[in-house]
Each structure stands twice: as structure tokens, then as C-alpha cells.
MOPAC internal coordinates of N, CA, C and O (Angstrom, degrees):
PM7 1SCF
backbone

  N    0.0000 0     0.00 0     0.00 0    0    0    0
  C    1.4300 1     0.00 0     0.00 0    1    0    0
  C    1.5300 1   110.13 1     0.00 0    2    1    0
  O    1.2310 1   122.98 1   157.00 1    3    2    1
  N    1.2908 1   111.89 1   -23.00 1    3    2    1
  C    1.7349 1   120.01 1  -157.69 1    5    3    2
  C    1.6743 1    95.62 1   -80.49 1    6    5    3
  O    1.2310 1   113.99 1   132.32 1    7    6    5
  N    1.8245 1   128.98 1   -47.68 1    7    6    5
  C    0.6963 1   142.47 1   162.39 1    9    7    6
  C    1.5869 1   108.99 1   -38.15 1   10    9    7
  O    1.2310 1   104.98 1   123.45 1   11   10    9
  N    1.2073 1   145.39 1   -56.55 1   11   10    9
  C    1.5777 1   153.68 1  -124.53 1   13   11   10
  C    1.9112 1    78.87 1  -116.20 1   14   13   11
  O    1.2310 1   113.16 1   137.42 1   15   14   13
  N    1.0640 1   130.53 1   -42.58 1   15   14   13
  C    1.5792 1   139.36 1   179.21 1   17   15   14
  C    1.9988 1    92.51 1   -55.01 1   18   17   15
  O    1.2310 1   130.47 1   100.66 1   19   18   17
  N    0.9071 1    97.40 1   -79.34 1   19   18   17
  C    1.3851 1   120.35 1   163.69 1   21   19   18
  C    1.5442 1   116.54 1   -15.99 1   22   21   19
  O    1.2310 1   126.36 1    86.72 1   23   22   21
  N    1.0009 1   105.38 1   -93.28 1   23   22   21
  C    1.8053 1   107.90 1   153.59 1   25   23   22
  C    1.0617 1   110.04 1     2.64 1   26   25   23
  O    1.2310 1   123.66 1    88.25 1   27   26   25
  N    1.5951 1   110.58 1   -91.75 1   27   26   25
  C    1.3962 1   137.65 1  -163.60 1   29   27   26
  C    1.8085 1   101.39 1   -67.72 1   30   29   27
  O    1.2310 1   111.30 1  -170.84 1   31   30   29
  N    1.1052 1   133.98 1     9.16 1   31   30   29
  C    1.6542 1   126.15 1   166.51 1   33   31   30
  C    1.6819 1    97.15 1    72.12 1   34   33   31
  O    1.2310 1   118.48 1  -152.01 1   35   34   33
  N    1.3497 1   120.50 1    27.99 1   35   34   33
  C    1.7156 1   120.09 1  -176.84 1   37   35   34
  C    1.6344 1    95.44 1  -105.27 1   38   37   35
  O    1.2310 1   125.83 1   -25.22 1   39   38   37
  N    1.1380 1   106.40 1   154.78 1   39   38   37
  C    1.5393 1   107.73 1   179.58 1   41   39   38
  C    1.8193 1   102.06 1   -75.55 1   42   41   39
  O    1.2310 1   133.37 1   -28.92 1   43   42   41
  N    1.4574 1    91.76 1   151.08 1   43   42   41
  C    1.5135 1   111.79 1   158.50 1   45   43   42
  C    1.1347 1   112.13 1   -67.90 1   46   45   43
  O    1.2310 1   128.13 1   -32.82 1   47   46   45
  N    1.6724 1   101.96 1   147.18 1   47   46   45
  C    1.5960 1   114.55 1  -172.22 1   49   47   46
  C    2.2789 1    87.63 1   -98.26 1   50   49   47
  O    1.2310 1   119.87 1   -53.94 1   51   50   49
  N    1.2301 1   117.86 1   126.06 1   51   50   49
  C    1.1441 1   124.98 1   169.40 1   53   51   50
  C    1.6673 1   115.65 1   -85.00 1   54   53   51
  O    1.2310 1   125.16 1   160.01 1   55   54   53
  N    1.2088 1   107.69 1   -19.99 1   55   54   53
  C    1.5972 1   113.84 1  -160.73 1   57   55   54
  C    1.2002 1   110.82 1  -115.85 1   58   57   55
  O    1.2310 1   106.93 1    20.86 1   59   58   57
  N    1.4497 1   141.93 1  -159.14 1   59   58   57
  C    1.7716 1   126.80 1   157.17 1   61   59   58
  C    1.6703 1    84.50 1  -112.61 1   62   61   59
  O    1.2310 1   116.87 1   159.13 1   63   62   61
  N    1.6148 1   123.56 1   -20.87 1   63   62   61
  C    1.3457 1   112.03 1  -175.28 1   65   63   62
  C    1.4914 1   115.05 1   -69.95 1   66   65   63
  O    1.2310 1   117.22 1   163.54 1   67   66   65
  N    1.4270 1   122.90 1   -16.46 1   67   66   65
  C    1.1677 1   133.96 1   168.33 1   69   67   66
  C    1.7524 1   115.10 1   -63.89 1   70   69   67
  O    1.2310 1   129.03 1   144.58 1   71   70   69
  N    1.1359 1   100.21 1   -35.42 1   71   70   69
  C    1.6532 1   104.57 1   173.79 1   73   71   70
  C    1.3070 1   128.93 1   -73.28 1   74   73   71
  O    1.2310 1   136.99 1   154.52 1   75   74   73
  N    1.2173 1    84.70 1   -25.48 1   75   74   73
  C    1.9940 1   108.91 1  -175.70 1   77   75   74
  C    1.6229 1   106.57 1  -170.00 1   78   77   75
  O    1.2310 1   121.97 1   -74.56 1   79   78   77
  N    1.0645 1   113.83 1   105.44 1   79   78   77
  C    1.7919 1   116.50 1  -176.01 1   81   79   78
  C    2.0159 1    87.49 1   -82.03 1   82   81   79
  O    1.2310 1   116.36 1  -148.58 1   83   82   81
  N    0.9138 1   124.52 1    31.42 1   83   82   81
  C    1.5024 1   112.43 1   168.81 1   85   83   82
  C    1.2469 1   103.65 1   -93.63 1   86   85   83
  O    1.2310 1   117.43 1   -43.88 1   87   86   85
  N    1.5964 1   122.49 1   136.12 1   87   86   85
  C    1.5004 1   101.57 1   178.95 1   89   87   86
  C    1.3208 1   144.71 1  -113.39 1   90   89   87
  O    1.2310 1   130.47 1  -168.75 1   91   90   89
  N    1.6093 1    97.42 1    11.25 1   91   90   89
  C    1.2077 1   125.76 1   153.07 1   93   91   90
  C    1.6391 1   110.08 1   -62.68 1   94   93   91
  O    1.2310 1   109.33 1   134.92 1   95   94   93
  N    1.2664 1   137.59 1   -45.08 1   95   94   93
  C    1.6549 1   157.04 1  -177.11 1   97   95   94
  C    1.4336 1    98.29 1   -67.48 1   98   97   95
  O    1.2310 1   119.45 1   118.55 1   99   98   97
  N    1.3408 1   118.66 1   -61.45 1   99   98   97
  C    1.4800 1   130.87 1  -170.64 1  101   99   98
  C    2.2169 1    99.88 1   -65.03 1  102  101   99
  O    1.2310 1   144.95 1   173.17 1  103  102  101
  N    0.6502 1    69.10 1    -6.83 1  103  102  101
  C    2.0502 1    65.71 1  -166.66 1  105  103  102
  C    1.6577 1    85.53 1   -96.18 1  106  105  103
  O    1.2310 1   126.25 1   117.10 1  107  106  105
  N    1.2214 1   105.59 1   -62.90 1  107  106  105
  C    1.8407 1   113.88 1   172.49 1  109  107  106
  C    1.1271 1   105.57 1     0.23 1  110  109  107
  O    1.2310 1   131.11 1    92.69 1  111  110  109
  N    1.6523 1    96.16 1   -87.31 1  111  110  109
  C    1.5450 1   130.04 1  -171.66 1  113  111  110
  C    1.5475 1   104.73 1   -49.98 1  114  113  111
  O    1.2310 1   118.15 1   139.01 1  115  114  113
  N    0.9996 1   121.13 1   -40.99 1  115  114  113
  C    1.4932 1   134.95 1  -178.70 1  117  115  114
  C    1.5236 1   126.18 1   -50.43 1  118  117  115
  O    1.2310 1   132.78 1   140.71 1  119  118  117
  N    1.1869 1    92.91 1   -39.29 1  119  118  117
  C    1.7963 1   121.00 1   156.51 1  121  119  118
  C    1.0031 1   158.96 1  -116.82 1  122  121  119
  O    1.2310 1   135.65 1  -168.92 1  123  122  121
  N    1.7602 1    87.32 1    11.08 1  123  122  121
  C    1.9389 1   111.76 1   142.61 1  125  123  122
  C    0.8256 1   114.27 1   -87.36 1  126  125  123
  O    1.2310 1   103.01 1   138.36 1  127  126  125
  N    1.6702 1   148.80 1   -41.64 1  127  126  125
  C    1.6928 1   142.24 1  -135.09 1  129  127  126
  C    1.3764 1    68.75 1  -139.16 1  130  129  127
  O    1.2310 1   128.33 1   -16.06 1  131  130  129
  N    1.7635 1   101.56 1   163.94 1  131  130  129
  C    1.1723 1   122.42 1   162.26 1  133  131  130
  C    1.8466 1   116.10 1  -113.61 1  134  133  131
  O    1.2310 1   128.45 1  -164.90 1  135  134  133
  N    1.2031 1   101.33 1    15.10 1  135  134  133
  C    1.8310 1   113.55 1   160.30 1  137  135  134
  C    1.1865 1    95.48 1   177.30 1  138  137  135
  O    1.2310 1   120.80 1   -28.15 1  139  138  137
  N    1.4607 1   116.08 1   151.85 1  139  138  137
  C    1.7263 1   149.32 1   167.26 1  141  139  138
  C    1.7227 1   104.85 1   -43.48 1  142  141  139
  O    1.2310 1   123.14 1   161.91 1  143  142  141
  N    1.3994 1   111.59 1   -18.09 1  143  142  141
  C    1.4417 1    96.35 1   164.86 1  145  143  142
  C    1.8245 1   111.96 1  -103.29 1  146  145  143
  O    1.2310 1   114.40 1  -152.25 1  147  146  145
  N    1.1855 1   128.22 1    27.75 1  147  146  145
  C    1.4496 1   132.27 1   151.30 1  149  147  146
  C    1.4226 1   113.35 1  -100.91 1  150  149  147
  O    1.2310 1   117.04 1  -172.87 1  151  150  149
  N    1.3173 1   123.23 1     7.13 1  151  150  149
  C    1.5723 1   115.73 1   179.07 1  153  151  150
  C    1.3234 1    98.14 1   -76.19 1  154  153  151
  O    1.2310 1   112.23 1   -41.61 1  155  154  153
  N    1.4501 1   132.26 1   138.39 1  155  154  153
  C    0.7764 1   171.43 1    90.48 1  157  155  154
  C    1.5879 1   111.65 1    29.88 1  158  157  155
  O    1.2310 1   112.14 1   -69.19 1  159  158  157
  N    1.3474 1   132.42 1   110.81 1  159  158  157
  C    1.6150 1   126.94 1  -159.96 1  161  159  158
  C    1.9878 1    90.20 1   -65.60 1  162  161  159
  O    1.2310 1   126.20 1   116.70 1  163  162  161
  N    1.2367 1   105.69 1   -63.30 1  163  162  161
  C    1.5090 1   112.07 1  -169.14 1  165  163  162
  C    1.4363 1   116.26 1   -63.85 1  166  165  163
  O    1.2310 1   101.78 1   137.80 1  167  166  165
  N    1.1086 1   150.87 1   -42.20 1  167  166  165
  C    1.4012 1   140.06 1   137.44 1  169  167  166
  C    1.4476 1   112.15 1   -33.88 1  170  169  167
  O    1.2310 1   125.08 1   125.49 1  171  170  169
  N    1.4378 1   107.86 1   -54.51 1  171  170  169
  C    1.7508 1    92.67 1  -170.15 1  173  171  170
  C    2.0861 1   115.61 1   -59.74 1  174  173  171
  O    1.2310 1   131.35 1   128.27 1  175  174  173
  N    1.5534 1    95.69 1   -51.73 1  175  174  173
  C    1.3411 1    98.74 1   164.08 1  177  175  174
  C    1.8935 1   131.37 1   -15.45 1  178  177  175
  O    1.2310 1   134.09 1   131.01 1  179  178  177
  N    1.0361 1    90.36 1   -48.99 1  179  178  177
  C    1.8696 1   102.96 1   168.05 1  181  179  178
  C    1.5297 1   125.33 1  -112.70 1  182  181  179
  O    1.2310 1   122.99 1   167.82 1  183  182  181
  N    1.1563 1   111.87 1   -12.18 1  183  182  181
  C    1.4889 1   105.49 1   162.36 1  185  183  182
  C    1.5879 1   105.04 1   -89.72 1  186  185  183
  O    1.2310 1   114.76 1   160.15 1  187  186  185
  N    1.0650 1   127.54 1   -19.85 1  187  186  185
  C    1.9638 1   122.15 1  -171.07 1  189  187  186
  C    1.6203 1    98.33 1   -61.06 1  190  189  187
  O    1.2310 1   130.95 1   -38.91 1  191  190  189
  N    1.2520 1    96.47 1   141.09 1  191  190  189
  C    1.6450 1   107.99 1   178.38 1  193  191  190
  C    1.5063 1   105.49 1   -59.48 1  194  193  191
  O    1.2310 1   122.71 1   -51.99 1  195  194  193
  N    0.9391 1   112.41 1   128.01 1  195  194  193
  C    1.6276 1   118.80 1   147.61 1  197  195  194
  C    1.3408 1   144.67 1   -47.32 1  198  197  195
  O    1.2310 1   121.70 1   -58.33 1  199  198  197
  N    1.5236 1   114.36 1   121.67 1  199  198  197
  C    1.4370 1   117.39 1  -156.15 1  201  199  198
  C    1.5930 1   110.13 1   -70.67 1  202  201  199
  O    1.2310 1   114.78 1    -1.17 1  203  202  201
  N    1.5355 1   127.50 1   178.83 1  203  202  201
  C    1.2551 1   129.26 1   178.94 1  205  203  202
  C    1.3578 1   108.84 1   -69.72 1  206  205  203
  O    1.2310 1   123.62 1   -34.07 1  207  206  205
  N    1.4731 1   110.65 1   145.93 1  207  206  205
  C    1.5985 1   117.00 1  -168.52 1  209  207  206
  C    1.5617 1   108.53 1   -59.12 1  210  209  207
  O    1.2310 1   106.98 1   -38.33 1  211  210  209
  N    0.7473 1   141.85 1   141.67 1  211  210  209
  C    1.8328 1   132.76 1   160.36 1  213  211  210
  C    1.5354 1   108.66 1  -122.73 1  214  213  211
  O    1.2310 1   118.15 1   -61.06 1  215  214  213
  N    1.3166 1   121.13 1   118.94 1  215  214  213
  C    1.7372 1   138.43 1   179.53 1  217  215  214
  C    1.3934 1   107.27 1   -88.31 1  218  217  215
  O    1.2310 1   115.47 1   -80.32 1  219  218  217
  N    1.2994 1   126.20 1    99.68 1  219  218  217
  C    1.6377 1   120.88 1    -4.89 1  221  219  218
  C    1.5331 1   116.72 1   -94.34 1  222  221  219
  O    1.2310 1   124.67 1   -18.20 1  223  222  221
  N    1.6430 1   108.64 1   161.80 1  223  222  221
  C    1.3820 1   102.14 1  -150.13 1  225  223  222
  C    1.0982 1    97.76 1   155.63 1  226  225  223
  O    1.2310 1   125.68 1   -15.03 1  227  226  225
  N    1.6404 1   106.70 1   164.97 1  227  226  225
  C    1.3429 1   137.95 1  -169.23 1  229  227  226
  C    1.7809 1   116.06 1  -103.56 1  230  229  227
  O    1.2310 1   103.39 1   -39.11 1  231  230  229
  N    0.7704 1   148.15 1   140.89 1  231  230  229
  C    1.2387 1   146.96 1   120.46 1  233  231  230
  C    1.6903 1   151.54 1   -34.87 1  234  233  231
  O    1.2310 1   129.98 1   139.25 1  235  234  233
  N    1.3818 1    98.36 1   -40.75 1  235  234  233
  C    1.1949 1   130.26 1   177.36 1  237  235  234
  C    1.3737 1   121.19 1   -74.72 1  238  237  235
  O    1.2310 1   115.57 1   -55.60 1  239  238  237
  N    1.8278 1   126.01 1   124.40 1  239  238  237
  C    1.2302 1   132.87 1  -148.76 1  241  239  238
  C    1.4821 1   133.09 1   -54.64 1  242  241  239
  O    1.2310 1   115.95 1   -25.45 1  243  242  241
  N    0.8277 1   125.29 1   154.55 1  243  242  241
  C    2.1173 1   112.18 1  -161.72 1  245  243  242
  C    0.9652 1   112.69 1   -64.38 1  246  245  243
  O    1.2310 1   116.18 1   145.00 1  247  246  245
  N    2.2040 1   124.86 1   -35.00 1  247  246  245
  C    0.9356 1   104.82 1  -177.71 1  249  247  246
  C    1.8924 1   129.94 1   -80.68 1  250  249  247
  O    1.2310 1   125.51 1   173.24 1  251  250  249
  N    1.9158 1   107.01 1    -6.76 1  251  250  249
  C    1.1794 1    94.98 1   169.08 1  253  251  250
  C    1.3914 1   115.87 1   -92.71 1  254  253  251
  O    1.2310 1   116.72 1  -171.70 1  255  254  253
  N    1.2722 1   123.84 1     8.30 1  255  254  253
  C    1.7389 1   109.95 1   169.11 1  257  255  254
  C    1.7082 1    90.72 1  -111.48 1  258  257  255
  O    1.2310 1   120.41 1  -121.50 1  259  258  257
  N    1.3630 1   116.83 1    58.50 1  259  258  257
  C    1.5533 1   129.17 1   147.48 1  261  259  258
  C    1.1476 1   102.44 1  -138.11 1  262  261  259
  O    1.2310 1    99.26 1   126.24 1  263  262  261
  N    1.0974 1   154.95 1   -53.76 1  263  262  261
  C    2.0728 1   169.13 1   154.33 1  265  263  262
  C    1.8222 1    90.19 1   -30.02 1  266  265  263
  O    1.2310 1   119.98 1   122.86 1  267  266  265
  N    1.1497 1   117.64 1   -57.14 1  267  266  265
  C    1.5386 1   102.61 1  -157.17 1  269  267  266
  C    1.4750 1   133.48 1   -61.46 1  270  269  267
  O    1.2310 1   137.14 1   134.61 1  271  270  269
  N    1.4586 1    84.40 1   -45.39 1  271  270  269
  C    1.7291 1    96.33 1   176.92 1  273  271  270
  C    1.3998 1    93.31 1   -77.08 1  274  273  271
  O    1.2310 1   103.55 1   175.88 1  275  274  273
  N    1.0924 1   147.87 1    -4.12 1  275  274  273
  C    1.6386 1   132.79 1  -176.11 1  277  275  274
  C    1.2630 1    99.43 1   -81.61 1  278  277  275
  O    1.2310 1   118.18 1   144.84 1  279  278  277
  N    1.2681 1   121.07 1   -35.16 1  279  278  277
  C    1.8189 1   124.06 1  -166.42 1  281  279  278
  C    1.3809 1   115.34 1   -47.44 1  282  281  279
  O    1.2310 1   121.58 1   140.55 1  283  282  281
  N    1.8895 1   114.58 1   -39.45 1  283  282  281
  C    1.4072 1    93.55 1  -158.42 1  285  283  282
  C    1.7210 1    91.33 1  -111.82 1  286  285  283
  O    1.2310 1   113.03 1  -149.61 1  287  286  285
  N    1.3483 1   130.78 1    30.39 1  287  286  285
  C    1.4261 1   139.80 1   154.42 1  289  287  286
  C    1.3664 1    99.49 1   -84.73 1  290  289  287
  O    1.2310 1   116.26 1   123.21 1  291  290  289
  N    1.6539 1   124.71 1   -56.79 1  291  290  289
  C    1.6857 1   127.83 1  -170.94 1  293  291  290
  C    1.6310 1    98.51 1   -57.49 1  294  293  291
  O    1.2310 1   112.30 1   128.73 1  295  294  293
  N    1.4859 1   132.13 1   -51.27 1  295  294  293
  C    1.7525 1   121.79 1   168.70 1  297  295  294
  C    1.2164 1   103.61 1   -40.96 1  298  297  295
  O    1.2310 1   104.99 1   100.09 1  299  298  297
  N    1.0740 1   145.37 1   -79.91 1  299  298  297
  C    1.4961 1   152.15 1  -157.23 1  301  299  298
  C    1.2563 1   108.08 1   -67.48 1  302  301  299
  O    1.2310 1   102.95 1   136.41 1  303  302  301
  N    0.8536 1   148.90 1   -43.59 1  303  302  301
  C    1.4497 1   149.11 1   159.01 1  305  303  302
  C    2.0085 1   103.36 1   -57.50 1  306  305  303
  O    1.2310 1   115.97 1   124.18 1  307  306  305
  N    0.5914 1   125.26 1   -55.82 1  307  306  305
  C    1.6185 1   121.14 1  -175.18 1  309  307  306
  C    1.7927 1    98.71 1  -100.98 1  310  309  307
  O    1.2310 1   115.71 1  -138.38 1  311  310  309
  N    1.0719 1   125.76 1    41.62 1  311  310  309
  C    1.0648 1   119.42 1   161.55 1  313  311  310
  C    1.5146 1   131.90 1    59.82 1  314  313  311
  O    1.2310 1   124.19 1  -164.01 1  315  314  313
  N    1.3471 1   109.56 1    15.99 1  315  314  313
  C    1.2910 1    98.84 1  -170.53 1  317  315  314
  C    1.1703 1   121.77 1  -110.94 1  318  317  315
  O    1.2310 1   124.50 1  -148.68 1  319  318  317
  N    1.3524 1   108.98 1    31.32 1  319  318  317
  C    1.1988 1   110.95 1   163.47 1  321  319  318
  C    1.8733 1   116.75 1  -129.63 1  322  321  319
  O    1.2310 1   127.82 1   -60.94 1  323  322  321
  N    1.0237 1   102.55 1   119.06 1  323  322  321
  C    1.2605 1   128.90 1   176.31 1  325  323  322
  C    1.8346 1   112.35 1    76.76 1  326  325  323
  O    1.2310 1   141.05 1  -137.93 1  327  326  325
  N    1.5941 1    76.75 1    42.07 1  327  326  325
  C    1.6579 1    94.74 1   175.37 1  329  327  326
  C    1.6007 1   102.31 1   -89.06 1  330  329  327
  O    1.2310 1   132.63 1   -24.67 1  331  330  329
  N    1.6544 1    93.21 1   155.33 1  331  330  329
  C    1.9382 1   115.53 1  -167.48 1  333  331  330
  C    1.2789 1    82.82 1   -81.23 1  334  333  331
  O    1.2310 1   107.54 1   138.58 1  335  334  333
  N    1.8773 1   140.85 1   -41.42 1  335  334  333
  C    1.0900 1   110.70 1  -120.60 1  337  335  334
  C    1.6998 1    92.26 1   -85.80 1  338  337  335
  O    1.2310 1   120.10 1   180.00 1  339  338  337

């Protein structure tokens, strides 16, 4: 995920509390990966804490409203949509 942050010019998460200050979540993470740069883009995507509300606006974390709208350009570009094969 730290990499895909990266990409996008967003800061690296150094901590797992940075990903999720929950600390039941943060311990989680703590004892799957052995550092915040093995999380996983697609797990991290929905476990990353959620940004401050903005009216009008989203809630939901920066890096999946950067991943989402890319999805259905990456089908169309690689063919996978309304491909024979």
C-alpha cells in the first residue's frame, strides 16, 4: 500500500497506527505484516482510516477514491471488457 501512497505523491504510512489509529486494527495488522510497507494495496484500501468528512464529500480513504475510478479505464484499456477471449 506504502508503495501505491507513493505513486500518488501521498505520504507513507510509517506505523500500522497511521493506517488505522484503532487499536484493536493496528495490533491486527501487527500480526500479519512485519512493517506498514507489506500491507497489501487491497486490504489496506479498506482497512486505512478514514479521512475528515468534507460537506459535500466523501469520507472514504484517498487511496480508494484514486484506485476506483482507474478500474473501469484499466478494463478498457486491457481489454476486458467485452472481450471474446
Amino acid at each position: 500500500m506504502n508503495e501505491f501512497r507513493q505513486f500518488f505523491g501521498l505520504k507513507v504510512h510509517d506505523t500500522f497506527e497511521q493506517i488505522n489509529p484503532d487499536p484493536e486494527v493496528a495490533d491486527i495488522l501487527r500480526k500479519l505484516y512485519d512493517s506498514p510497507d507489506m500491507v497489501e494495496l487491497y486490504p489496506g484500501l479498506f482497512i486505512e482510516d478514514i479521512k475528515a468528512r468534507m460537506d459535500p464529500g466523501s469520507g472514504i480513504g484517498i487511496p480508494y477514491m484514486q484506485v476506483v475510478p482507474s478500474f473501469p479505464m484499466l478494463l478498457v484499456l486491457s481489454g476486458g471488457v467485452d472481450s471474446s477471449q
